[in-house]
PDBQT receptor file of N, H, CA, C and O in Angstrom, charges set to zero:
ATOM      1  N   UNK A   1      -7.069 -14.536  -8.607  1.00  0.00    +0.000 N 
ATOM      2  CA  UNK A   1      -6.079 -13.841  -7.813  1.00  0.00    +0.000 C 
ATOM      3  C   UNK A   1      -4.679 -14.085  -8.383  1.00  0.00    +0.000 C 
ATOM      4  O   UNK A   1      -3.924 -13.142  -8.622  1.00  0.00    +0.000 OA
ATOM      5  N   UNK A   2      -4.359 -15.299  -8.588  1.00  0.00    +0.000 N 
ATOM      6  H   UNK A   2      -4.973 -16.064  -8.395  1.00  0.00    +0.000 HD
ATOM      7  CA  UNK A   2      -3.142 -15.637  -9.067  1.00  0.00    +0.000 C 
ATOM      8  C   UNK A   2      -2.972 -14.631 -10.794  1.00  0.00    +0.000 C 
ATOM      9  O   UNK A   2      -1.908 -14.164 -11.200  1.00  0.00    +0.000 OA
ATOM     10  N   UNK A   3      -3.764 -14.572 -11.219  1.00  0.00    +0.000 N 
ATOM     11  H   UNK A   3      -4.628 -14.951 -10.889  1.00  0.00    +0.000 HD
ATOM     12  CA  UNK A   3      -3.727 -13.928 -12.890  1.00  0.00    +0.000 C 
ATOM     13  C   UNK A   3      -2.859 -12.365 -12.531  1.00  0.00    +0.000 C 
ATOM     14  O   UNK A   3      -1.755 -11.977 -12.913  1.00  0.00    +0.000 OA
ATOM     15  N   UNK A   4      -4.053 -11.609 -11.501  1.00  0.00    +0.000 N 
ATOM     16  H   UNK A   4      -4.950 -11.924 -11.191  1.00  0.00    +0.000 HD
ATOM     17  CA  UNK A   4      -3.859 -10.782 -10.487  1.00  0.00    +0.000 C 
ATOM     18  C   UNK A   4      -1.833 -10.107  -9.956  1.00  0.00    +0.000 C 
ATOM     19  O   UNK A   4      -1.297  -8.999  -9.930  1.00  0.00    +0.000 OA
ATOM     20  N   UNK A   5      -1.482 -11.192  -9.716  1.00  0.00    +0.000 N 
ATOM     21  H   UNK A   5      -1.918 -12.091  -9.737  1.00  0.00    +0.000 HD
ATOM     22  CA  UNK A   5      -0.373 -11.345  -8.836  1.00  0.00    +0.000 C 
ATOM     23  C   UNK A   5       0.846 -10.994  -9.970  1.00  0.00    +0.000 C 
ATOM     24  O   UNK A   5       1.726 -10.133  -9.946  1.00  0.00    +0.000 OA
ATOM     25  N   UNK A   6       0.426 -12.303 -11.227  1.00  0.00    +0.000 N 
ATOM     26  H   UNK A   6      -0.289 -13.002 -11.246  1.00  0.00    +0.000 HD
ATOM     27  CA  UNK A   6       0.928 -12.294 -11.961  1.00  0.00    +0.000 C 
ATOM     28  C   UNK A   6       1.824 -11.056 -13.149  1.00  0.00    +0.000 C 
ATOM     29  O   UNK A   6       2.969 -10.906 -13.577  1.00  0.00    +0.000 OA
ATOM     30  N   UNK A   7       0.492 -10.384 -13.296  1.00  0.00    +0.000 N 
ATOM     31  H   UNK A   7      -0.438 -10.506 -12.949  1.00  0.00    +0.000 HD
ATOM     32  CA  UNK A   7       0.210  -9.120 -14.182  1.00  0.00    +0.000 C 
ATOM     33  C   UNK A   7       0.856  -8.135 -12.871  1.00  0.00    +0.000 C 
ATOM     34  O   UNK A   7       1.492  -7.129 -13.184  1.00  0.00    +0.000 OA
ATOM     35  N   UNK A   8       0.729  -8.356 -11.931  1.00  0.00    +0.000 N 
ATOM     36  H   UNK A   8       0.212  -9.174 -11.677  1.00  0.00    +0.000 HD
ATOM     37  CA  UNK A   8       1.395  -7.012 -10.942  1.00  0.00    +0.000 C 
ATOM     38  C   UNK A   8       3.111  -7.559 -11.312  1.00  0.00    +0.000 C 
ATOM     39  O   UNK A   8       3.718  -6.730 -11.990  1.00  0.00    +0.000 OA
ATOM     40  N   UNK A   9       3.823  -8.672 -10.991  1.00  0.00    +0.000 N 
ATOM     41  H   UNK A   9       3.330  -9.346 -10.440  1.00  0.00    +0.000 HD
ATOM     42  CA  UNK A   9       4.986  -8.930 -11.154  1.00  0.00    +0.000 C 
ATOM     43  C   UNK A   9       5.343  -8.436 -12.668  1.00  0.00    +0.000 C 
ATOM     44  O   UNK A   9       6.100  -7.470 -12.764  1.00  0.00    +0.000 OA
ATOM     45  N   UNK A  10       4.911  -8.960 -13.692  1.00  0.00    +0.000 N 
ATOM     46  H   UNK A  10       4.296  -9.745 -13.615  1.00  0.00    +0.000 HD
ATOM     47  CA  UNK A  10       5.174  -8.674 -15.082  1.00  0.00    +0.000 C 
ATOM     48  C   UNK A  10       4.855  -7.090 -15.587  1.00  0.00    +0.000 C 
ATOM     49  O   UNK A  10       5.345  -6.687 -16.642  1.00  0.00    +0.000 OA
ATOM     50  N   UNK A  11       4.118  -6.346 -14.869  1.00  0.00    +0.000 N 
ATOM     51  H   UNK A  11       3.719  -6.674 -14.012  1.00  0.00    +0.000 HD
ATOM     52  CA  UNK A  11       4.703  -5.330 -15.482  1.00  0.00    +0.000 C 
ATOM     53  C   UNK A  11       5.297  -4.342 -14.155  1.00  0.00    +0.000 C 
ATOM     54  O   UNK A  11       4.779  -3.315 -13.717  1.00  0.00    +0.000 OA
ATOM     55  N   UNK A  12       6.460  -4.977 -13.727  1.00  0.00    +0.000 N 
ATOM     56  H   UNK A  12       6.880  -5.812 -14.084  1.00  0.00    +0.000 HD
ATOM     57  CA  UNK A  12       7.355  -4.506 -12.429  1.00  0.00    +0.000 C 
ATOM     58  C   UNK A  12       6.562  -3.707 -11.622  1.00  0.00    +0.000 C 
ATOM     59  O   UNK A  12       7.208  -2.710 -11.299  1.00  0.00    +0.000 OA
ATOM     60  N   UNK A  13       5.285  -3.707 -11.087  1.00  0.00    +0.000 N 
ATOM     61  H   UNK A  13       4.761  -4.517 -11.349  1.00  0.00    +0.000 HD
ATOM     62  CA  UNK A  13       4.924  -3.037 -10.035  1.00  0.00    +0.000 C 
ATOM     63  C   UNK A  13       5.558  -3.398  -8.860  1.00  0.00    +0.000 C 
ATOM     64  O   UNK A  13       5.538  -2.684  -7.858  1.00  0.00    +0.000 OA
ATOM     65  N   UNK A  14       6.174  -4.568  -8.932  1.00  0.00    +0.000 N 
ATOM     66  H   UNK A  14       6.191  -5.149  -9.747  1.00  0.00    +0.000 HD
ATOM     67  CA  UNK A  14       6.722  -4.599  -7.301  1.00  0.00    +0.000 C 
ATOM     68  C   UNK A  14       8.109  -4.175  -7.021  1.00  0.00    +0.000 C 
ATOM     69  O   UNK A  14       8.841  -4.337  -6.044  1.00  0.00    +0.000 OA
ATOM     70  N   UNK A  15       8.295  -3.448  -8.428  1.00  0.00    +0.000 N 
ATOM     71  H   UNK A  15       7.700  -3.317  -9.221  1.00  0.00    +0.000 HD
ATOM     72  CA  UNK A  15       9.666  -3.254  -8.287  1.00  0.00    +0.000 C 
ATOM     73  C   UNK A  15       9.569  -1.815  -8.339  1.00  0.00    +0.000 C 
ATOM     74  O   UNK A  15      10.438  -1.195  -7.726  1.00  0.00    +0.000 OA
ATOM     75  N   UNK A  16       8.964  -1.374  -8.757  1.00  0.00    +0.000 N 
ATOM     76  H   UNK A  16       8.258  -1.878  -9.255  1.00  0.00    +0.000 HD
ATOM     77  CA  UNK A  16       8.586   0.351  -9.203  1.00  0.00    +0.000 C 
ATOM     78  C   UNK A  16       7.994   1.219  -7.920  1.00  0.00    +0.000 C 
ATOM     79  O   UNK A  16       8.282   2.371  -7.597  1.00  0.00    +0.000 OA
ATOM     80  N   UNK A  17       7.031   0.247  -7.266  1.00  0.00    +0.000 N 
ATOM     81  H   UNK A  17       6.797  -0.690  -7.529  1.00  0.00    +0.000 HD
ATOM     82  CA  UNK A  17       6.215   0.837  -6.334  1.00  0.00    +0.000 C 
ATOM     83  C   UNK A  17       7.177   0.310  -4.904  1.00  0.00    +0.000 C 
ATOM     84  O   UNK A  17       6.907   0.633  -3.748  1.00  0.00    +0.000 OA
ATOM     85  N   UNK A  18       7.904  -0.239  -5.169  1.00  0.00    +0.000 N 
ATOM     86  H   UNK A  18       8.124  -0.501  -6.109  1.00  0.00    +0.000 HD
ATOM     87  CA  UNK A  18       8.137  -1.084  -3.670  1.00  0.00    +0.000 C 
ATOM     88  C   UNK A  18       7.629  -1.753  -3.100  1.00  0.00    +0.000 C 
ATOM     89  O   UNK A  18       7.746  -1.651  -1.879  1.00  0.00    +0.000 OA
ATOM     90  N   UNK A  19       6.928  -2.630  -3.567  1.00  0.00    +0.000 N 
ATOM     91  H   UNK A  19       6.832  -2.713  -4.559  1.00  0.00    +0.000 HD
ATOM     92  CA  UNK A  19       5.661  -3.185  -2.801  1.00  0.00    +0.000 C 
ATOM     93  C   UNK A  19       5.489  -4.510  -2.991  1.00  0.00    +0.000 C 
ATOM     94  O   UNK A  19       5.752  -5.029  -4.076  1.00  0.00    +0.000 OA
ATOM     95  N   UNK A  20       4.977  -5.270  -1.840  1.00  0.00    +0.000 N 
ATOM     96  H   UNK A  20       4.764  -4.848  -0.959  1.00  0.00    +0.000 HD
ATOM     97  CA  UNK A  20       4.722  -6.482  -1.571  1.00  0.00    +0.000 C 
ATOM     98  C   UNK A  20       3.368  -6.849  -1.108  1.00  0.00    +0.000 C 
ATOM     99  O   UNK A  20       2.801  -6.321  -0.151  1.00  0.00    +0.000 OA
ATOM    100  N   UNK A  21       2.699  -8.167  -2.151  1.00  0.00    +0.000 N 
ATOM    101  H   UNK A  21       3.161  -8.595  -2.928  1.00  0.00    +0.000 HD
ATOM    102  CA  UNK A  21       1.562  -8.674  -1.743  1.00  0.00    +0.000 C 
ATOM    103  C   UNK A  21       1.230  -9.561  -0.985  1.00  0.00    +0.000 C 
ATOM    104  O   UNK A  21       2.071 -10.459  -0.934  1.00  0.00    +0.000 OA
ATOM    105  N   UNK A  22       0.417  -9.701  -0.403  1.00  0.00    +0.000 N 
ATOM    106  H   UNK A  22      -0.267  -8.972  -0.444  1.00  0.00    +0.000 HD
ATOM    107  CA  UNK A  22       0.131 -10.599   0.512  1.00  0.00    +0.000 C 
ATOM    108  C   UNK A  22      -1.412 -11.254   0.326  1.00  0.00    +0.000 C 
ATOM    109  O   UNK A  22      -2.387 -10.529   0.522  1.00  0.00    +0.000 OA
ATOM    110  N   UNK A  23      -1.522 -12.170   0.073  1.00  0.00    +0.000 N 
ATOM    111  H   UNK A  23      -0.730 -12.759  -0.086  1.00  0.00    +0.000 HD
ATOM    112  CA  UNK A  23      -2.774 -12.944  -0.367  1.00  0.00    +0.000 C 
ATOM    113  C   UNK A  23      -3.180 -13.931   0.559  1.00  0.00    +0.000 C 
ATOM    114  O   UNK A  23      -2.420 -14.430   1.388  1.00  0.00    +0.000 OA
ATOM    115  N   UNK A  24      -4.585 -14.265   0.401  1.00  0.00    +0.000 N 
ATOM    116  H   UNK A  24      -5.203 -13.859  -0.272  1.00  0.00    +0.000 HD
ATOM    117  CA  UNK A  24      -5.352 -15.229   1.566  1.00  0.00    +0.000 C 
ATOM    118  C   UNK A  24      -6.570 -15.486   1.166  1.00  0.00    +0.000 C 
ATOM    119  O   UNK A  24      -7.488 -14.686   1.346  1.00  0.00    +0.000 OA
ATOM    120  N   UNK A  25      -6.718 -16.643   0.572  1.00  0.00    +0.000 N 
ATOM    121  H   UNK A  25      -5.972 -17.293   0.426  1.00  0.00    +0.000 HD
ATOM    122  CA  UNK A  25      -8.035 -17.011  -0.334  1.00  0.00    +0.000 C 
ATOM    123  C   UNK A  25      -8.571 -16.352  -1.544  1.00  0.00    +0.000 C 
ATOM    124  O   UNK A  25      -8.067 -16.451  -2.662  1.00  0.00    +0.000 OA
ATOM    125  N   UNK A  26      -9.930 -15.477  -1.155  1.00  0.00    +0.000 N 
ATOM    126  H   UNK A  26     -10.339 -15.396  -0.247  1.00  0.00    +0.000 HD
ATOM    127  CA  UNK A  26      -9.655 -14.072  -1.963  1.00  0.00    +0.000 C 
ATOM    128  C   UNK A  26      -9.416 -12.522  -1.576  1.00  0.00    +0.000 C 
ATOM    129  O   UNK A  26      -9.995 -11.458  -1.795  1.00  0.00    +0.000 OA
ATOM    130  N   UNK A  27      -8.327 -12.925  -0.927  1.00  0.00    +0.000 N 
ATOM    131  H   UNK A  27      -7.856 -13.789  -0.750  1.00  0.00    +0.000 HD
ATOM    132  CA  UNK A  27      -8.295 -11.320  -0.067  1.00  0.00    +0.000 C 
ATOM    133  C   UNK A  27      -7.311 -11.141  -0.418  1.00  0.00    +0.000 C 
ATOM    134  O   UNK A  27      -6.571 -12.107  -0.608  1.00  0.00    +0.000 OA
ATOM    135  N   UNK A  28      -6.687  -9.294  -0.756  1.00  0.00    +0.000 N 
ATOM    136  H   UNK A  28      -7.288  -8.510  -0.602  1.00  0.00    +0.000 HD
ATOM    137  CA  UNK A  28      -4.903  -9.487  -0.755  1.00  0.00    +0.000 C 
ATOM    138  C   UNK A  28      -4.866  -8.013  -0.338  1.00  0.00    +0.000 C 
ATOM    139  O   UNK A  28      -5.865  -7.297  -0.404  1.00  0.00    +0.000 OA
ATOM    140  N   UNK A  29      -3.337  -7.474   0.215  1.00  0.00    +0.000 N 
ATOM    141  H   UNK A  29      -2.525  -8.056   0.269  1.00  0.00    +0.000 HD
ATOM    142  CA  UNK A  29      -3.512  -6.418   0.952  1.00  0.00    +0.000 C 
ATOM    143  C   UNK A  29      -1.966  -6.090  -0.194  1.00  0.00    +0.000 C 
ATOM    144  O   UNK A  29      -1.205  -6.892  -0.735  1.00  0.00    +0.000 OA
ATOM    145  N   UNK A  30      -1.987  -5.152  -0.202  1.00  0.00    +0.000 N 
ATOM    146  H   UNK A  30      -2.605  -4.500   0.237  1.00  0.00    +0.000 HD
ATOM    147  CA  UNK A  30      -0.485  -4.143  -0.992  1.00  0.00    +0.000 C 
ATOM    148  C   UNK A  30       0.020  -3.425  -0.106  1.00  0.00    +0.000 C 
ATOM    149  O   UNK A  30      -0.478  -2.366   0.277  1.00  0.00    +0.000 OA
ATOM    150  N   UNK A  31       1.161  -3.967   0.357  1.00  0.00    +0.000 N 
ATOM    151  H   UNK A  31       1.565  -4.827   0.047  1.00  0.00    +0.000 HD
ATOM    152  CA  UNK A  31       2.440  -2.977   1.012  1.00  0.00    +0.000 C 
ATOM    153  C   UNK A  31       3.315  -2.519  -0.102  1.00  0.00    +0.000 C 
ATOM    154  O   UNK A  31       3.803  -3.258  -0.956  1.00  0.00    +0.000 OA
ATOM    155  N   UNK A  32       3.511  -0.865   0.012  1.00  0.00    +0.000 N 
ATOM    156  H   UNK A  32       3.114  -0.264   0.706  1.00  0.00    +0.000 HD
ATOM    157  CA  UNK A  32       4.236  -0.579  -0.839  1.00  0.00    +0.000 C 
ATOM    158  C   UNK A  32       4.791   0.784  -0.132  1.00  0.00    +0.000 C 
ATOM    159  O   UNK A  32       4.201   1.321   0.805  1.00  0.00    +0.000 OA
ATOM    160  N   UNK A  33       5.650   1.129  -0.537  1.00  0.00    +0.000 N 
ATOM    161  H   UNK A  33       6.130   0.693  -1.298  1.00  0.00    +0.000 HD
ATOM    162  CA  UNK A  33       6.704   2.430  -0.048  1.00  0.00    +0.000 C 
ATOM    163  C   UNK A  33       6.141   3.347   0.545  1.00  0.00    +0.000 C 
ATOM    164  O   UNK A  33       4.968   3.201   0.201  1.00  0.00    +0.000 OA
ATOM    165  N   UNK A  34       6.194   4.382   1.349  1.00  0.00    +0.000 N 
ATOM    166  H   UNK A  34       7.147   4.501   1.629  1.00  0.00    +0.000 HD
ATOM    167  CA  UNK A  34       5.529   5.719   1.827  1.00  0.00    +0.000 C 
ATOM    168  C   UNK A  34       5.386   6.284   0.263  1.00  0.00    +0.000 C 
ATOM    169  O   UNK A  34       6.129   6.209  -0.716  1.00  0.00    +0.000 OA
ATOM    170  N   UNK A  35       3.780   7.021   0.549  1.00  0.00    +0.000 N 
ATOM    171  H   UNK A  35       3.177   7.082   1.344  1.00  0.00    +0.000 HD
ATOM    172  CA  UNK A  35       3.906   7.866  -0.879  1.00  0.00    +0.000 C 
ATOM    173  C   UNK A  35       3.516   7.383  -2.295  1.00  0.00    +0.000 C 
ATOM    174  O   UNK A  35       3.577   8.053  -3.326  1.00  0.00    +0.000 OA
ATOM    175  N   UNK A  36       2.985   5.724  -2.128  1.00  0.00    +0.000 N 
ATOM    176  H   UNK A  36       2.935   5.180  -1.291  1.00  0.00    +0.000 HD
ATOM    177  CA  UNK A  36       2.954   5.020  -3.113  1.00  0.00    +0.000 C 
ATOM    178  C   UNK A  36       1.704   4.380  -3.338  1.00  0.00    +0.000 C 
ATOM    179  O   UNK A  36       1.379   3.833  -4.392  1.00  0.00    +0.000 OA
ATOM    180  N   UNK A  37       0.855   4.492  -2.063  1.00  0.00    +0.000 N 
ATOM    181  H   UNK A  37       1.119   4.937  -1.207  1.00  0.00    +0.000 HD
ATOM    182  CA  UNK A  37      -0.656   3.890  -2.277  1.00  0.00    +0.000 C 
ATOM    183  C   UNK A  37      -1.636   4.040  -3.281  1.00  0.00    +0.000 C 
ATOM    184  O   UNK A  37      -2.460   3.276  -3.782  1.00  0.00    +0.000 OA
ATOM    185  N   UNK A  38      -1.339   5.198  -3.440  1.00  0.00    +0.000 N 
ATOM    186  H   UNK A  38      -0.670   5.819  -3.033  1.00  0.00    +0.000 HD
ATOM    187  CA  UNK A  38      -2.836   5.510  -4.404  1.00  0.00    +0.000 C 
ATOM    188  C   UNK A  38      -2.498   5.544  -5.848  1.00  0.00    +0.000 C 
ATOM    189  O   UNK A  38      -3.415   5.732  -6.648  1.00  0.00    +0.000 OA
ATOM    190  N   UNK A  39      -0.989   5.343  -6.373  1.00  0.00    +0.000 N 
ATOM    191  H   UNK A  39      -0.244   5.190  -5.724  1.00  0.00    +0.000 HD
ATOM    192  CA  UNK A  39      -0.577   4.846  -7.216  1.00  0.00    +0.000 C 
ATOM    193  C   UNK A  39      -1.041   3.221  -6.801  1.00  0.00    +0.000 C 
ATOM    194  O   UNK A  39      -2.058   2.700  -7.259  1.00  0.00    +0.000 OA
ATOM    195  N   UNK A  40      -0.557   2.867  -6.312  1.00  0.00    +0.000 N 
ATOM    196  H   UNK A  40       0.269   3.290  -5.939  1.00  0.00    +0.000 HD
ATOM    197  CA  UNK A  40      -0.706   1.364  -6.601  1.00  0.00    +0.000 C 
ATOM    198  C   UNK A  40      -1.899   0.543  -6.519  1.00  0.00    +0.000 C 
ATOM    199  O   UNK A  40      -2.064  -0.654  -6.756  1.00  0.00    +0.000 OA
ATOM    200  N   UNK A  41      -2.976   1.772  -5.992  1.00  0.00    +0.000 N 
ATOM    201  H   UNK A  41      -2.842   2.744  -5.799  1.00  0.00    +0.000 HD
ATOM    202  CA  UNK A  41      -4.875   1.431  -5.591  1.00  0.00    +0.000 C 
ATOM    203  C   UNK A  41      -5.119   1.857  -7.506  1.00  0.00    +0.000 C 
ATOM    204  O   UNK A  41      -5.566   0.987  -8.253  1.00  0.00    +0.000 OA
ATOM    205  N   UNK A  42      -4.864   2.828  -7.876  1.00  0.00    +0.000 N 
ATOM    206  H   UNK A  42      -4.501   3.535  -7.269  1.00  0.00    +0.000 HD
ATOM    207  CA  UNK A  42      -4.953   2.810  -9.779  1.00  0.00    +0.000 C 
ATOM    208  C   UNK A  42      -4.535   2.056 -10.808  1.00  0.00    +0.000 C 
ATOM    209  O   UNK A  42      -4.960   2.114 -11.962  1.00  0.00    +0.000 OA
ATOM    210  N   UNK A  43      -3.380   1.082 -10.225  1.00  0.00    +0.000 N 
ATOM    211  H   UNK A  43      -3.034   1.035  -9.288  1.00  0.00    +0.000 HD
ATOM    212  CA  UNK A  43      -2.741   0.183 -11.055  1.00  0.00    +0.000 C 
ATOM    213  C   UNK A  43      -3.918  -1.104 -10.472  1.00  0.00    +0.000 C 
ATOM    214  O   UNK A  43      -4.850  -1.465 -11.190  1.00  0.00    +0.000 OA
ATOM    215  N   UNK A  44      -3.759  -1.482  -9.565  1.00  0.00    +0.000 N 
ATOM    216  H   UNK A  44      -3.002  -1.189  -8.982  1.00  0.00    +0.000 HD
ATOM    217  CA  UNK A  44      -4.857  -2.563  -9.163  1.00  0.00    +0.000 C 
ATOM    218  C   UNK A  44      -6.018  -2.184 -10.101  1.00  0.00    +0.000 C 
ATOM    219  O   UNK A  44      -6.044  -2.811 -11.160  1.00  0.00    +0.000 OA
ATOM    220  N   UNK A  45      -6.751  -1.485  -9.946  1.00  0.00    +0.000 N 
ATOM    221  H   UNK A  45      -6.730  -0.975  -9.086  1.00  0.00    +0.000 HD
ATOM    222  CA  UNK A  45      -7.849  -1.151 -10.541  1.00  0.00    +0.000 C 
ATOM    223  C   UNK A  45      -8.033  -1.237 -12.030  1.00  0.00    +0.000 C 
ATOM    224  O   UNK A  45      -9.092  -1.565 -12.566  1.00  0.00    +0.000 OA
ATOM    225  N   UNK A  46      -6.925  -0.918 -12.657  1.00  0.00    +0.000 N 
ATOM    226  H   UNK A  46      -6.065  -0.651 -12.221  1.00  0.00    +0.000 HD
ATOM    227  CA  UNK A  46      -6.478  -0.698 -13.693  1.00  0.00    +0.000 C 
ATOM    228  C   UNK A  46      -6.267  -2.122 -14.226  1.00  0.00    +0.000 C 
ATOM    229  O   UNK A  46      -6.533  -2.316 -15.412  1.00  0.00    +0.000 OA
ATOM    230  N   UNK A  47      -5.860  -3.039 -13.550  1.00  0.00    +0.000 N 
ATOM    231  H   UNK A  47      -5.643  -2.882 -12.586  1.00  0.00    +0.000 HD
ATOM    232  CA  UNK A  47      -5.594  -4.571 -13.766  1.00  0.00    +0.000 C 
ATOM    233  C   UNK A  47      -6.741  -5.456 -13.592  1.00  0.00    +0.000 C 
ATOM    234  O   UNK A  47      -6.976  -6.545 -14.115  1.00  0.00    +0.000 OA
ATOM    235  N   UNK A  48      -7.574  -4.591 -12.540  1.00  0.00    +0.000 N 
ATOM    236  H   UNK A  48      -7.383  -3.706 -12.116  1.00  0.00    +0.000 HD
ATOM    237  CA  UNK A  48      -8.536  -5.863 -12.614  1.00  0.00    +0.000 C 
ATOM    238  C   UNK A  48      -9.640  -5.449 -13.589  1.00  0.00    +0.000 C 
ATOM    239  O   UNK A  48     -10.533  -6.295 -13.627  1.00  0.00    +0.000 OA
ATOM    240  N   UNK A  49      -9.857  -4.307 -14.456  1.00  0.00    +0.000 N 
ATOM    241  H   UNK A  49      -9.131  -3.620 -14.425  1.00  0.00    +0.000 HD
ATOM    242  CA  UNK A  49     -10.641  -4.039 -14.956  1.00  0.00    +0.000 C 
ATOM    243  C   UNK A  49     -10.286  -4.772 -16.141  1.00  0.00    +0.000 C 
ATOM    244  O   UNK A  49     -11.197  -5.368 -16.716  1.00  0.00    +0.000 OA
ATOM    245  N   UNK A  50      -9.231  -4.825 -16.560  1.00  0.00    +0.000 N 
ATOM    246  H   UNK A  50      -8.492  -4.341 -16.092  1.00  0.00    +0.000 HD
ATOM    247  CA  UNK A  50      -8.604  -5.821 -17.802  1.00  0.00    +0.000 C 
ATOM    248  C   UNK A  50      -8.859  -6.979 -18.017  1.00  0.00    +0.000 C 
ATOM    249  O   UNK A  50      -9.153  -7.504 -19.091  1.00  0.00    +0.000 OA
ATOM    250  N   UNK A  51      -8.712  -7.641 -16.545  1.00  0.00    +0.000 N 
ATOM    251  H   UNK A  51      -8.473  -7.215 -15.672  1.00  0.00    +0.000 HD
ATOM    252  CA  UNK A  51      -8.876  -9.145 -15.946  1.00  0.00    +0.000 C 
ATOM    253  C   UNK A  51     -10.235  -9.084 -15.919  1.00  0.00    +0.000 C 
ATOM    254  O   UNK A  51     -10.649 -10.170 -15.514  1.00  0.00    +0.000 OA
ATOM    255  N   UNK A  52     -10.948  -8.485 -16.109  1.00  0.00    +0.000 N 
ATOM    256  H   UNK A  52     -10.611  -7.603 -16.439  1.00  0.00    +0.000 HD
ATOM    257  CA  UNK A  52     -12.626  -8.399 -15.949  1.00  0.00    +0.000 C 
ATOM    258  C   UNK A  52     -13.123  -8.687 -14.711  1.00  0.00    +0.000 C 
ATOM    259  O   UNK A  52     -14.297  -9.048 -14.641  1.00  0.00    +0.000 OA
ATOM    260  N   UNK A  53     -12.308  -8.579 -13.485  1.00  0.00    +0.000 N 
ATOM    261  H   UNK A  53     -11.353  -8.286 -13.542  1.00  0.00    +0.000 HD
ATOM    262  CA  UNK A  53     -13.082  -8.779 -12.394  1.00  0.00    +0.000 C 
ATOM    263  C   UNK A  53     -13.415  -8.306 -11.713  1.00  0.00    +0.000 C 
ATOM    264  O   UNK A  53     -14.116  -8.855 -10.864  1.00  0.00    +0.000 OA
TER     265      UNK A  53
């Protein structure tokens, strides 16, 4: 999760999308701007497929 978090900060998704994570063991939820979800459900996806998980 932390690798996760990481790779979202470094390539400015939280700055691009507006959005803030929220994590809890292995769970994490993405708040991000009106209009911005399903961008930011493709970037997740997109990251963890990298991260191999």
């Amino acid at each position: 999760m932390r690798r996760f978090v990481l790779a979202w900060k470094t390539l400015g998704l939280q700055r691009s999308l507006g959005s803030r994570i929220v994590t809890y063991e292995y769970d994490l939820v993405i708040l991000c701007n009106t209009g911005k979800a399903e961008e930011a459900l493709l970037r997740l996806r997109e990251i963890m497929r990298k991260l191999k998980c």
